[in-house]
Steps between C-alpha positions, in 0.01 A plus 500: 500500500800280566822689463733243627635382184632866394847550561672880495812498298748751521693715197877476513468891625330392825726214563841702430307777756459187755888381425633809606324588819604113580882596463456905662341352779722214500778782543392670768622434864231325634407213767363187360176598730500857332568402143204219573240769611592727188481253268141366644382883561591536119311217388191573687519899337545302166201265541312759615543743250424165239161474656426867501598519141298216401193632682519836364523340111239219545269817636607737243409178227185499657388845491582530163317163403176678667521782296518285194228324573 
């Protein structure tokens, strides 16, 4: 299956959330190089739990399609 046309939207919750860890971490007294990595570390936790999320639903829809079946 092709997934590449599905986009993941987020609500207004999850992009206030997103807003104001931009301006807290914006605040604190960090290097450029420091702010970089914590910003990129943050990401990477972020995508990561994405995946791991999706995985564990698209498994979960499968089980329960077996049993259905």
């Amino acid at each position: 299956m092709d997934f590449s046309g599905y986009c993941i939207s987020r609500t207004k919750e999850a992009l206030q959330l997103a807003q104001d860890l931009s301006e807290y971490v914006r605040s604190l007294p960090l290097t450029n190089e420091q702010n970089d990595k914590l910003v990129s570390m943050m990401a990477d936790c972020t995508q990561r739990f994405e995946s791991d999320a999706f995985a564990l639903g698209l498994k979960a829809g499968v089980q329960a399609a077996k049993e259905l079946l």
